[in-house]
Structures are given as structure tokens and as C-alpha cells.
mmCIF file as Biopython writes it, N, C-alpha, C and O atoms, coordinates in Angstrom:
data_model
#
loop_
_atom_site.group_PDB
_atom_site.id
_atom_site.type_symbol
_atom_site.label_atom_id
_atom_site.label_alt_id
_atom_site.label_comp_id
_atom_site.label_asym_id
_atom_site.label_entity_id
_atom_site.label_seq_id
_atom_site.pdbx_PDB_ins_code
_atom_site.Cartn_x
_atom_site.Cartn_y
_atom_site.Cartn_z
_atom_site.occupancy
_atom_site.B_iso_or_equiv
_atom_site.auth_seq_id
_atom_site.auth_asym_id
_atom_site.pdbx_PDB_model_num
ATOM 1   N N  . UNK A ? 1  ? -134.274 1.102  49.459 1.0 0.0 1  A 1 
ATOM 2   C CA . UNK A ? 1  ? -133.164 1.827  50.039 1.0 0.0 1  A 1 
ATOM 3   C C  . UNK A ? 1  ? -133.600 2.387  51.391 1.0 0.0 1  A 1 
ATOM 4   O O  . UNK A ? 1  ? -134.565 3.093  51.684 1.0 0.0 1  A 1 
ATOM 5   N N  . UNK A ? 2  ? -132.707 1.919  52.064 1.0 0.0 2  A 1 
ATOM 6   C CA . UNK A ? 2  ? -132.928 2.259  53.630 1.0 0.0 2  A 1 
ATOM 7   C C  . UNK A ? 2  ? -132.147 3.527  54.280 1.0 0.0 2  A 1 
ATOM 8   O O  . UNK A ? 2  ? -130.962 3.444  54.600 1.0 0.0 2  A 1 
ATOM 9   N N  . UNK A ? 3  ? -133.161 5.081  54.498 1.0 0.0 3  A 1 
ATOM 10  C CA . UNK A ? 3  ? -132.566 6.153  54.885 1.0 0.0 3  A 1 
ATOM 11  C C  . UNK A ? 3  ? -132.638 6.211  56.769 1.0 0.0 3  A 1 
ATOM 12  O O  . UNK A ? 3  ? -133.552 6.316  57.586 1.0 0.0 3  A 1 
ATOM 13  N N  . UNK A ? 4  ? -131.329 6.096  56.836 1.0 0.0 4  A 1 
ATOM 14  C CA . UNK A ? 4  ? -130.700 6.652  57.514 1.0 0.0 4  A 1 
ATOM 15  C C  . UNK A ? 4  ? -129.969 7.836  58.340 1.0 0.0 4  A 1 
ATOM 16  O O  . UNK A ? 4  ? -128.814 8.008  57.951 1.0 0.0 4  A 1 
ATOM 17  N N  . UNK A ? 5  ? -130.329 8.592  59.269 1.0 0.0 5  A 1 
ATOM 18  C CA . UNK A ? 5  ? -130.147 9.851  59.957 1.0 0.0 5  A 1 
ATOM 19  C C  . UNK A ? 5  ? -128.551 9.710  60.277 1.0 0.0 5  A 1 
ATOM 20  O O  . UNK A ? 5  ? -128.134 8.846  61.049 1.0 0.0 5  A 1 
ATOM 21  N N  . UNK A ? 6  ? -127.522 10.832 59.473 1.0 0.0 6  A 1 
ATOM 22  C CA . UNK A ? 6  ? -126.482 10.685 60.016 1.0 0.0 6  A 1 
ATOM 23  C C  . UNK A ? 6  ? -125.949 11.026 61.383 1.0 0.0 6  A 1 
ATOM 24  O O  . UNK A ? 6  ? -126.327 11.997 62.038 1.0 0.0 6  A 1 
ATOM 25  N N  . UNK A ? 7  ? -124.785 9.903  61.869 1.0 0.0 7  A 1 
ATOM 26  C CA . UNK A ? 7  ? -124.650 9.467  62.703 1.0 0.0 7  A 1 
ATOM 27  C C  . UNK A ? 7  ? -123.716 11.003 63.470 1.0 0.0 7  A 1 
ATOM 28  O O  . UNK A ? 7  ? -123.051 11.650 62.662 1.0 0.0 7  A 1 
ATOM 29  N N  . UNK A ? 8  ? -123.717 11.404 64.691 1.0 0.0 8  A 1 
ATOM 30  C CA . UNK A ? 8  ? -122.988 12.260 65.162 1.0 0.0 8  A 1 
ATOM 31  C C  . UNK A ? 8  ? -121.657 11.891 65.032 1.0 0.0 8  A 1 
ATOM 32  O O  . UNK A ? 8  ? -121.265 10.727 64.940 1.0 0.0 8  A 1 
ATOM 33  N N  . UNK A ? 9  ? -120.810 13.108 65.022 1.0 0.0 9  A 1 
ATOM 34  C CA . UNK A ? 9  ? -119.395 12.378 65.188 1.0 0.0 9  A 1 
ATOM 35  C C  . UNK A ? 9  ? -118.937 12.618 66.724 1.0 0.0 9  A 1 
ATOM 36  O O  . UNK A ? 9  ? -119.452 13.293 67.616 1.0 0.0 9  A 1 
ATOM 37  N N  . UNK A ? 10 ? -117.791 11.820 66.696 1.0 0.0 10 A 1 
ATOM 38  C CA . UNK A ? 10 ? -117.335 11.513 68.266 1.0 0.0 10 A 1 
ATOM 39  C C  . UNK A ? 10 ? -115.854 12.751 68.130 1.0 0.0 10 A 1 
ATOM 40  O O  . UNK A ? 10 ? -115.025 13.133 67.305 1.0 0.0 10 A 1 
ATOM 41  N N  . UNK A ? 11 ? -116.243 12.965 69.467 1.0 0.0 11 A 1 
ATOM 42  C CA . UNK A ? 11 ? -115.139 14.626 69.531 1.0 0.0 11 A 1 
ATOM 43  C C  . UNK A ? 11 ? -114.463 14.015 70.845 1.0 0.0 11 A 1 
ATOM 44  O O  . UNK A ? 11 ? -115.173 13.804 71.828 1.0 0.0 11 A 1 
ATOM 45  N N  . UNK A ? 12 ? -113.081 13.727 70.869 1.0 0.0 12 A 1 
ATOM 46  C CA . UNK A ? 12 ? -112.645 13.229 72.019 1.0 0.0 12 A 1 
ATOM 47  C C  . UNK A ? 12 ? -112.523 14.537 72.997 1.0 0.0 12 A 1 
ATOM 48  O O  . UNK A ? 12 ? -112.413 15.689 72.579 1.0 0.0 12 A 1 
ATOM 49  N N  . UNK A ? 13 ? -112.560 14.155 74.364 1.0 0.0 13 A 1 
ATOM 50  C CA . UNK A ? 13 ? -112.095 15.179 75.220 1.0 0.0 13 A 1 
ATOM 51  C C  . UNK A ? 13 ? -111.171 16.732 75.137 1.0 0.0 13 A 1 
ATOM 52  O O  . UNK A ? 13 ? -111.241 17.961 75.159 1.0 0.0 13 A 1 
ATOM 53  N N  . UNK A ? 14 ? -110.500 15.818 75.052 1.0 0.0 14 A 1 
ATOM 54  C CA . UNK A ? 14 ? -109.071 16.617 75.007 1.0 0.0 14 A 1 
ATOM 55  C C  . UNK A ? 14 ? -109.310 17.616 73.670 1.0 0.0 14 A 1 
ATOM 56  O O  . UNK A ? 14 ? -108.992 18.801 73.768 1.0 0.0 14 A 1 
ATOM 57  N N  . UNK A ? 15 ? -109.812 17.156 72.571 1.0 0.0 15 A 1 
ATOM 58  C CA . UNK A ? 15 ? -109.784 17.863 71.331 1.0 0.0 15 A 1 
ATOM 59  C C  . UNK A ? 15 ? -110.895 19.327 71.851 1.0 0.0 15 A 1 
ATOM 60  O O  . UNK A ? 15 ? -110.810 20.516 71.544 1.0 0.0 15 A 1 
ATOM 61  N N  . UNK A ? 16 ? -111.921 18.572 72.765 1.0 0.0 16 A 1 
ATOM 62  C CA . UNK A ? 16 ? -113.111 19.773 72.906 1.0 0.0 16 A 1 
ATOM 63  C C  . UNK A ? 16 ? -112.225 20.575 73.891 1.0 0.0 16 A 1 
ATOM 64  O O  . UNK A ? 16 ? -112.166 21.803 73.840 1.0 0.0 16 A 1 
ATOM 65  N N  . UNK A ? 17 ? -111.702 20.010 74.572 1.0 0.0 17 A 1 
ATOM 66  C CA . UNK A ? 17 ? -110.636 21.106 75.662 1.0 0.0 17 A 1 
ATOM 67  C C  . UNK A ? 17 ? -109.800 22.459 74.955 1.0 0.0 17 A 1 
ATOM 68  O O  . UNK A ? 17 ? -109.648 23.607 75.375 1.0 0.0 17 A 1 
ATOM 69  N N  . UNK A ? 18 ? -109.356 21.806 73.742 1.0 0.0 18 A 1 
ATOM 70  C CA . UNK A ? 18 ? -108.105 22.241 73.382 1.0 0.0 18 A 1 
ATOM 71  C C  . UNK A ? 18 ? -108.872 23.460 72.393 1.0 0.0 18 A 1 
ATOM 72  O O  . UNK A ? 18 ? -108.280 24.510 72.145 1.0 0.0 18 A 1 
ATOM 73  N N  . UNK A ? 19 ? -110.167 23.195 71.905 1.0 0.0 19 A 1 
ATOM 74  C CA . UNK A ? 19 ? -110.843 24.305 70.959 1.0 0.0 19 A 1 
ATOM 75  C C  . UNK A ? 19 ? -111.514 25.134 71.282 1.0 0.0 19 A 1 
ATOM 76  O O  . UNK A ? 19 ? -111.926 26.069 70.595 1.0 0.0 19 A 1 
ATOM 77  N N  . UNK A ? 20 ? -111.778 24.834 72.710 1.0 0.0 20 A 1 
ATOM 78  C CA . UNK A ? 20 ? -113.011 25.911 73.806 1.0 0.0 20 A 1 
ATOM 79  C C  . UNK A ? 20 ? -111.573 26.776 74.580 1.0 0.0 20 A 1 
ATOM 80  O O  . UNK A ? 20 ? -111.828 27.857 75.112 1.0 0.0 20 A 1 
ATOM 81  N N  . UNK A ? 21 ? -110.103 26.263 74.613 1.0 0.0 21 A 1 
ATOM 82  C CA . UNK A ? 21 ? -109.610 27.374 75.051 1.0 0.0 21 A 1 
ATOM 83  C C  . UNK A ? 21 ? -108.937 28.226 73.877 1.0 0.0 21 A 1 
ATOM 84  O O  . UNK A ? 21 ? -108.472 29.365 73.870 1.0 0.0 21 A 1 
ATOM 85  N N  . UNK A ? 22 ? -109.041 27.387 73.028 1.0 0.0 22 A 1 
ATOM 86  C CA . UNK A ? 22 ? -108.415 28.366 71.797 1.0 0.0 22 A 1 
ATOM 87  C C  . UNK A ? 22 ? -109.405 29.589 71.524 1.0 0.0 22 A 1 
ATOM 88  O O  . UNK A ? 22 ? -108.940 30.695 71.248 1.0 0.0 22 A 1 
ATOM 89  N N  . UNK A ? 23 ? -110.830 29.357 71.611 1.0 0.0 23 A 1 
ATOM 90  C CA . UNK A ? 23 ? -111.683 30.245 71.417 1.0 0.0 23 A 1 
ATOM 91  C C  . UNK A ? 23 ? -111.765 31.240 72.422 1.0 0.0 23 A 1 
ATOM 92  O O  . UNK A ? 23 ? -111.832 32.456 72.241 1.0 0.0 23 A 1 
ATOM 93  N N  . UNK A ? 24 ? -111.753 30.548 73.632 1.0 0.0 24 A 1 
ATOM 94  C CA . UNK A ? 24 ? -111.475 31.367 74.858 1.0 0.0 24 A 1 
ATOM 95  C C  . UNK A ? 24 ? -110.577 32.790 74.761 1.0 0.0 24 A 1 
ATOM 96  O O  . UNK A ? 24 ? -110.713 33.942 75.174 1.0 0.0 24 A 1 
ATOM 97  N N  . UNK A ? 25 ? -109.490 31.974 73.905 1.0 0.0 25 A 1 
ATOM 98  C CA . UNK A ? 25 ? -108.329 33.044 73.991 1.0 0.0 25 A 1 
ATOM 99  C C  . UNK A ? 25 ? -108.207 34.098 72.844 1.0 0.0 25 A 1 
ATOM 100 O O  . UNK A ? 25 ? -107.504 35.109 72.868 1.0 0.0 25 A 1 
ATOM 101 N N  . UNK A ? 26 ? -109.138 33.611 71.691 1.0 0.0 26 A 1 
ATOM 102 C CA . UNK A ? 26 ? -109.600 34.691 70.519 1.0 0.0 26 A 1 
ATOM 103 C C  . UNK A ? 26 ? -110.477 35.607 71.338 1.0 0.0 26 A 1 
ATOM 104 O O  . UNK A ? 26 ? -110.123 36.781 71.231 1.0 0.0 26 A 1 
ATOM 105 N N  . UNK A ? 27 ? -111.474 35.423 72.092 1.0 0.0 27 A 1 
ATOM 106 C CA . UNK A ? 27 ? -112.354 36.031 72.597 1.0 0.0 27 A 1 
ATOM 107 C C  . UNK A ? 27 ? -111.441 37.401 73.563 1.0 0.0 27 A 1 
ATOM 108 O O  . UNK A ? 27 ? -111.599 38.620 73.629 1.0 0.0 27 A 1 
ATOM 109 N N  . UNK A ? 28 ? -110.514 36.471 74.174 1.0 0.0 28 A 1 
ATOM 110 C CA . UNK A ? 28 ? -109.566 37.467 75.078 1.0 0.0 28 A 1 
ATOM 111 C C  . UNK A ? 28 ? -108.838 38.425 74.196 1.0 0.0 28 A 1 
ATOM 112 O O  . UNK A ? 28 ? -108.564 39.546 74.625 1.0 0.0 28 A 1 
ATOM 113 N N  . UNK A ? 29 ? -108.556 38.108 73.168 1.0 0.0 29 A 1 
ATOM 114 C CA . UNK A ? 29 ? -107.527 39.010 72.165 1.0 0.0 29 A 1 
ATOM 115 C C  . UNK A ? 29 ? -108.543 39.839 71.732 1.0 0.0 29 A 1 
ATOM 116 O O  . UNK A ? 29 ? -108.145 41.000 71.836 1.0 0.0 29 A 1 
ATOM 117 N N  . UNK A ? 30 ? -109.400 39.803 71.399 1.0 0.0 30 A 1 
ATOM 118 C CA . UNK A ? 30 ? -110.535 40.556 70.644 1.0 0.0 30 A 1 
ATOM 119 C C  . UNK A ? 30 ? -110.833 41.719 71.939 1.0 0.0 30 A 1 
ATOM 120 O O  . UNK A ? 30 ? -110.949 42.923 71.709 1.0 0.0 30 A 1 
ATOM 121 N N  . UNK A ? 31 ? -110.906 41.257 72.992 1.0 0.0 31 A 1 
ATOM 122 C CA . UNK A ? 31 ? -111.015 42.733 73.954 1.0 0.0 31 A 1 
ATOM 123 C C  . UNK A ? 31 ? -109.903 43.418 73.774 1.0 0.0 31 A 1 
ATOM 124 O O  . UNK A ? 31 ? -109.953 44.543 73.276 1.0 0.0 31 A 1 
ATOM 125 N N  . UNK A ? 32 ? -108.728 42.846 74.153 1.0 0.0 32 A 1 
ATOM 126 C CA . UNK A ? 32 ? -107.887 44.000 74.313 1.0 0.0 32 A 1 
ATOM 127 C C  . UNK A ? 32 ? -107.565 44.737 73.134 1.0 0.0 32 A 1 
ATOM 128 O O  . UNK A ? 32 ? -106.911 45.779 73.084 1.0 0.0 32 A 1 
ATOM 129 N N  . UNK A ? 33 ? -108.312 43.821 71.766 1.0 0.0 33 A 1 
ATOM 130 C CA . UNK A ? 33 ? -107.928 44.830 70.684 1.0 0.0 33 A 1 
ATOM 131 C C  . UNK A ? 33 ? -109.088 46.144 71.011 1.0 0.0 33 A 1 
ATOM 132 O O  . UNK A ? 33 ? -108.753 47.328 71.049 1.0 0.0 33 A 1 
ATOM 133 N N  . UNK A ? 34 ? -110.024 45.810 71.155 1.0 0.0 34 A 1 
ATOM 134 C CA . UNK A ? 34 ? -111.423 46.694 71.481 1.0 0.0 34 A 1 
ATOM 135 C C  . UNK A ? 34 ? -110.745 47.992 72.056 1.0 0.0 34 A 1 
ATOM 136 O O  . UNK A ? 34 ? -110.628 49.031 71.407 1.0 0.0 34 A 1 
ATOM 137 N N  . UNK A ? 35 ? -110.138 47.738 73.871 1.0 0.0 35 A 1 
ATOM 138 C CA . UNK A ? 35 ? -109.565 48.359 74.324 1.0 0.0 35 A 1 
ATOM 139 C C  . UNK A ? 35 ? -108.309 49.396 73.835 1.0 0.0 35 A 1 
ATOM 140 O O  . UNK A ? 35 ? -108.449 50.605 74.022 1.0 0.0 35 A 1 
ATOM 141 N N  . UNK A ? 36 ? -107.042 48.853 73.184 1.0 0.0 36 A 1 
ATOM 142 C CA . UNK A ? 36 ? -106.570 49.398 72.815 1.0 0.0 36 A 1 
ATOM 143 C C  . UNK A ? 36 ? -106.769 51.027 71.601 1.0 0.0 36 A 1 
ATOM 144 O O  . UNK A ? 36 ? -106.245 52.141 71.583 1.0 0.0 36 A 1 
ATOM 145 N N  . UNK A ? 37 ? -107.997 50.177 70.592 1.0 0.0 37 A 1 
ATOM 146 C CA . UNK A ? 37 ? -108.472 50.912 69.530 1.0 0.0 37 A 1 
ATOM 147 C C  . UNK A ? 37 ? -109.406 51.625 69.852 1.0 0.0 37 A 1 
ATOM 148 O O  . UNK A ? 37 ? -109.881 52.410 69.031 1.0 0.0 37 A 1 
ATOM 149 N N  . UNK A ? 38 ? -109.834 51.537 70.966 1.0 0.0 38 A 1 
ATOM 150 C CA . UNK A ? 38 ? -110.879 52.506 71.188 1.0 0.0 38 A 1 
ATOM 151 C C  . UNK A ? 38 ? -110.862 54.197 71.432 1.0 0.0 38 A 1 
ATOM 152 O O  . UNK A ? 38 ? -110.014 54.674 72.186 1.0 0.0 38 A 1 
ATOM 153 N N  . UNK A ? 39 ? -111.680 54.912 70.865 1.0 0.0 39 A 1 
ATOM 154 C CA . UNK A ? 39 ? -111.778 56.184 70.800 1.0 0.0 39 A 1 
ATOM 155 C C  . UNK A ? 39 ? -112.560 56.852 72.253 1.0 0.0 39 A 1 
ATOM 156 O O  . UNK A ? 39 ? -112.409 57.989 72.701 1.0 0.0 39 A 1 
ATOM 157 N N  . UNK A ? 40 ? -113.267 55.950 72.700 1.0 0.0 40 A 1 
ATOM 158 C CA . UNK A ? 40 ? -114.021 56.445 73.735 1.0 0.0 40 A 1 
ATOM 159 C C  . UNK A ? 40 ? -113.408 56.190 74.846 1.0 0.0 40 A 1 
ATOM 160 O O  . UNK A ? 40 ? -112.984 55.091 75.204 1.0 0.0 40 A 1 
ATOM 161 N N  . UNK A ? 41 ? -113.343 57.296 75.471 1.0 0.0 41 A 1 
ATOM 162 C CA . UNK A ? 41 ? -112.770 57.038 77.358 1.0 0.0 41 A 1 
ATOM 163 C C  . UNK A ? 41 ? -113.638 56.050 77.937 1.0 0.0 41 A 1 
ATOM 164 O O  . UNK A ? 41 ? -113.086 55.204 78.640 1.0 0.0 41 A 1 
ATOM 165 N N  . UNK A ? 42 ? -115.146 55.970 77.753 1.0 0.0 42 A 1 
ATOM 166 C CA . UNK A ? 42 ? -115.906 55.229 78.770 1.0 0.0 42 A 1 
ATOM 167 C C  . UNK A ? 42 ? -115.286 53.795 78.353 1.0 0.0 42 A 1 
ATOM 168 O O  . UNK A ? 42 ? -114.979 52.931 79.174 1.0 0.0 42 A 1 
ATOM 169 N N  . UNK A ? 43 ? -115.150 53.675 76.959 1.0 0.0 43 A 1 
ATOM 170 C CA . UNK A ? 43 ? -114.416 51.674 76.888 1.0 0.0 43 A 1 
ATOM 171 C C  . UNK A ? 43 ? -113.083 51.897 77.484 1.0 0.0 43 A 1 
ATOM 172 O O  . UNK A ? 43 ? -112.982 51.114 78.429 1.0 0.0 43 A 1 
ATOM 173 N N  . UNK A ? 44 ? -112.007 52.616 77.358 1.0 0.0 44 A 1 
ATOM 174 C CA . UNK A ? 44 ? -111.232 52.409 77.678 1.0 0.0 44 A 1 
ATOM 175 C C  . UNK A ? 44 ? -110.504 52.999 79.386 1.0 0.0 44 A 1 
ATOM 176 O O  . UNK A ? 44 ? -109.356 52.635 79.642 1.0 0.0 44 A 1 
ATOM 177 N N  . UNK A ? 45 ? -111.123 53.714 80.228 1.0 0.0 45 A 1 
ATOM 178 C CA . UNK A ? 45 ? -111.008 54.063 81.251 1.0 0.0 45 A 1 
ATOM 179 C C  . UNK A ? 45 ? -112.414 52.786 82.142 1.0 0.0 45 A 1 
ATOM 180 O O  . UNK A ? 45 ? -111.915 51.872 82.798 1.0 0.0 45 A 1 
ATOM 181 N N  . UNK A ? 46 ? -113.395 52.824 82.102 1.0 0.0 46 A 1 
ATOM 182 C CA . UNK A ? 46 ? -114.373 51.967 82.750 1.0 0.0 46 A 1 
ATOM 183 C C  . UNK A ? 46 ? -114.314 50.766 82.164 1.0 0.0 46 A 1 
ATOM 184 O O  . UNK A ? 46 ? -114.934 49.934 82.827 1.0 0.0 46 A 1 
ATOM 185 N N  . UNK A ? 47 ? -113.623 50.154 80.797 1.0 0.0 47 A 1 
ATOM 186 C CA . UNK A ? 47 ? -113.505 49.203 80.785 1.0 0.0 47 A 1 
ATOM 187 C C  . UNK A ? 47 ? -115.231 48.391 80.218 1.0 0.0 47 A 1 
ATOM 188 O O  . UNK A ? 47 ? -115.671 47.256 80.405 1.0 0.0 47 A 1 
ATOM 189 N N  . UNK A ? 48 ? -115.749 49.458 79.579 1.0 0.0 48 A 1 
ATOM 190 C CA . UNK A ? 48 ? -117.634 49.173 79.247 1.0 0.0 48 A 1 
ATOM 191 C C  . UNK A ? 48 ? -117.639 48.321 78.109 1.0 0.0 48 A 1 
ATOM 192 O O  . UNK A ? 48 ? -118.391 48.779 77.248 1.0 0.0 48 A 1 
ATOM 193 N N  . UNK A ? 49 ? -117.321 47.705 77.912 1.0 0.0 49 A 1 
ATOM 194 C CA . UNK A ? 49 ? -117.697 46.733 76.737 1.0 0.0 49 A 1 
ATOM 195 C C  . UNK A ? 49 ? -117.335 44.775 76.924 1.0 0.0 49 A 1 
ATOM 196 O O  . UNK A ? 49 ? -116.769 43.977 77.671 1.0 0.0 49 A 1 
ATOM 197 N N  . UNK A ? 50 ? -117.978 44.831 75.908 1.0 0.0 50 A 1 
ATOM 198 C CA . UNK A ? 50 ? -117.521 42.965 75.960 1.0 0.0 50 A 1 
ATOM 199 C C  . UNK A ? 50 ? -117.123 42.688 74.931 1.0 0.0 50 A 1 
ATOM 200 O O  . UNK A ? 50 ? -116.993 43.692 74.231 1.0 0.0 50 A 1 
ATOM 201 N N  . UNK A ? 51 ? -116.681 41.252 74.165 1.0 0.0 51 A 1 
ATOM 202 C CA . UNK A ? 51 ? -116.491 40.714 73.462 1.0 0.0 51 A 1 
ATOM 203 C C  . UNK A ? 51 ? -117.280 39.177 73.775 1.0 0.0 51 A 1 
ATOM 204 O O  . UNK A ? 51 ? -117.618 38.592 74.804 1.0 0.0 51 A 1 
ATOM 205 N N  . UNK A ? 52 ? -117.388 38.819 72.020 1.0 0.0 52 A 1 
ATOM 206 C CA . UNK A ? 52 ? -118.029 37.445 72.045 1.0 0.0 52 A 1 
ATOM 207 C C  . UNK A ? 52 ? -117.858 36.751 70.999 1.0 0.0 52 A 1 
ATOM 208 O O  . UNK A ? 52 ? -117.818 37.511 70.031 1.0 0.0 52 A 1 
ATOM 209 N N  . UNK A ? 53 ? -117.706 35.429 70.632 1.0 0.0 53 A 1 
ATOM 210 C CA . UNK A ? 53 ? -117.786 34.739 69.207 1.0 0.0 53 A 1 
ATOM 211 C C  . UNK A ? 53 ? -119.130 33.910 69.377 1.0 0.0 53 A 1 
ATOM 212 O O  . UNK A ? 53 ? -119.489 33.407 70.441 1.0 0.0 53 A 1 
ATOM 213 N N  . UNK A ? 54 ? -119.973 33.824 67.908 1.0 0.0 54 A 1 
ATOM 214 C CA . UNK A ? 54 ? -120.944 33.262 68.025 1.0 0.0 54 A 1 
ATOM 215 C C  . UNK A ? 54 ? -120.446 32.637 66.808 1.0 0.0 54 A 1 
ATOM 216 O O  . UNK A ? 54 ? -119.513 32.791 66.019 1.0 0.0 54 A 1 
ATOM 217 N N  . UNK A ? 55 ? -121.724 31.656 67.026 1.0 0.0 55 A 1 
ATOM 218 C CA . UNK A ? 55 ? -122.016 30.623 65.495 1.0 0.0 55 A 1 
ATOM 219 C C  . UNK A ? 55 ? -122.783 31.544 64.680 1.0 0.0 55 A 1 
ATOM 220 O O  . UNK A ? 55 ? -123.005 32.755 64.701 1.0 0.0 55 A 1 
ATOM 221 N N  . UNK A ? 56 ? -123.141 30.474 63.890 1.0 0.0 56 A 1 
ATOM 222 C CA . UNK A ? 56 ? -124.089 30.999 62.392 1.0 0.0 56 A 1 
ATOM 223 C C  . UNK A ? 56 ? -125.236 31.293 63.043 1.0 0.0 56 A 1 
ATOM 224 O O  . UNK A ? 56 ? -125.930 32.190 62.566 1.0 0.0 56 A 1 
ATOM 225 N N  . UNK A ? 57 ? -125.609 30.717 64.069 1.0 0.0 57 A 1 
ATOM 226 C CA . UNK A ? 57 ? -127.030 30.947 64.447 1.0 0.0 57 A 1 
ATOM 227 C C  . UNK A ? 57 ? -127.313 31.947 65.700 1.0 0.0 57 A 1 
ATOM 228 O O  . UNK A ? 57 ? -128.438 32.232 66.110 1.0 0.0 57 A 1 
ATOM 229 N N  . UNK A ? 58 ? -125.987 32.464 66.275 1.0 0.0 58 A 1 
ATOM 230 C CA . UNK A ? 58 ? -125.920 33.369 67.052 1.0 0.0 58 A 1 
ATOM 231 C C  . UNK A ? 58 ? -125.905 33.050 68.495 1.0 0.0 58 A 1 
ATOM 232 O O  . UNK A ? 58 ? -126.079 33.898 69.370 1.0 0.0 58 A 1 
ATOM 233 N N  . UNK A ? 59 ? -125.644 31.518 68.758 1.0 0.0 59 A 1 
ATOM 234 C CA . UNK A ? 59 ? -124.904 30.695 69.634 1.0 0.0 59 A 1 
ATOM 235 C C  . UNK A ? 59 ? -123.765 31.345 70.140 1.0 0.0 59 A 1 
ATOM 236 O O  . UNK A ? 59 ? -122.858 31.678 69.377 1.0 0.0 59 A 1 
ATOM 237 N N  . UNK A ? 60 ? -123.715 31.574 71.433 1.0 0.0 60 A 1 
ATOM 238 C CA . UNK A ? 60 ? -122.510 32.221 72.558 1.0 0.0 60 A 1 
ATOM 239 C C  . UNK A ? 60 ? -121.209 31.315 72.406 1.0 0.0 60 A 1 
ATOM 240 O O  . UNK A ? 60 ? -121.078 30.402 73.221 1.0 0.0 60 A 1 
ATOM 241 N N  . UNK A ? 61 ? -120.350 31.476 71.538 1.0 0.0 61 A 1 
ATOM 242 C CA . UNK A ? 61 ? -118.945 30.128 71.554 1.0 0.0 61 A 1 
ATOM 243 C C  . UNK A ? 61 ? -118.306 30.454 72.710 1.0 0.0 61 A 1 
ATOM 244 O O  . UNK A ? 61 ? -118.482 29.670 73.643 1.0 0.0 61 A 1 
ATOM 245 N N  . UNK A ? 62 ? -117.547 31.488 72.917 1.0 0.0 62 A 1 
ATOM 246 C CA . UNK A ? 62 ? -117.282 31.839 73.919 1.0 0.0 62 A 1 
ATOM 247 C C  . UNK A ? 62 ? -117.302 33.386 73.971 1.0 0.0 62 A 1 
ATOM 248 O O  . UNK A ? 62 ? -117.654 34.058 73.002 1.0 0.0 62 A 1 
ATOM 249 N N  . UNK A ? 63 ? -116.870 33.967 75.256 1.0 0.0 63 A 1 
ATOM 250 C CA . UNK A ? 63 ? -117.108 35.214 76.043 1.0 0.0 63 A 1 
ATOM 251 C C  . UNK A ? 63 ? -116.104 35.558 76.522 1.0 0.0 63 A 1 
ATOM 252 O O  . UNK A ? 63 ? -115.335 34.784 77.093 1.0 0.0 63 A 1 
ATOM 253 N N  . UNK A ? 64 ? -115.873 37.067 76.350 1.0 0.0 64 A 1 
ATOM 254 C CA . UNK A ? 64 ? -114.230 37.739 77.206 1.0 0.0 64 A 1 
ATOM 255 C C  . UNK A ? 64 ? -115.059 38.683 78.680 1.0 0.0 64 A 1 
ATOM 256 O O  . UNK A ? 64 ? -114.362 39.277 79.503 1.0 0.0 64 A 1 
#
């Protein structure tokens, strides 16, 4: 029996387009929830914080 390393899968363009702005735009919603809920003047007057989604391994998906 002959082992074999599975093969990557193929991610067309458009599909990687369409999931890096969807994330994009979780990332964007996630600030202004930050903002809104926030208790502290410095997040919400200076605007001091970020948002981010990571992977399992703590990989940057995307950034607000």
C-alpha cells in the first residue's frame, strides 16, 4: 500500500476574495461593537483599541 500526502485543495479566486472580505467586515463589526460597549473614555473618545480574528494557532485572519 502506497501512502500518499494529501493533496491541497484548490480555492478559486473569487471564493478567497469573497471570504477575506467577509472576515474583513466581521473584524470591522467587532470594533464598533468594542466602541460602542465600552466603559472607558480612552477606547471610546481616542479610539485606543483594535480588533482581530485569528486561527487556532493564533494566525492574524484579518484586522480592523
Amino acid at each position: 500500500m502506497i501512502h500518499r500526502p494529501a493533496a491541497r485543495p484548490v480555492i478559486s479566486p473569487l471564493l478567497l476574495e469573497i471570504v477575506k472580505n467577509a472576515l474583513d467586515t466581521i473584524a470591522d463589526e467587532l470594533a464598533l461593537i468594542v466602541m460602542r460597549t465600552a466603559y472607558s473614555s480612552i477606547v471610546r473618545d481616542a479610539m485606543d483599541y483594535s480588533t482581530a480574528i485569528c486561527d487556532s494557532h493564533g494566525n492574524t485572519l484579518a484586522q480592523a
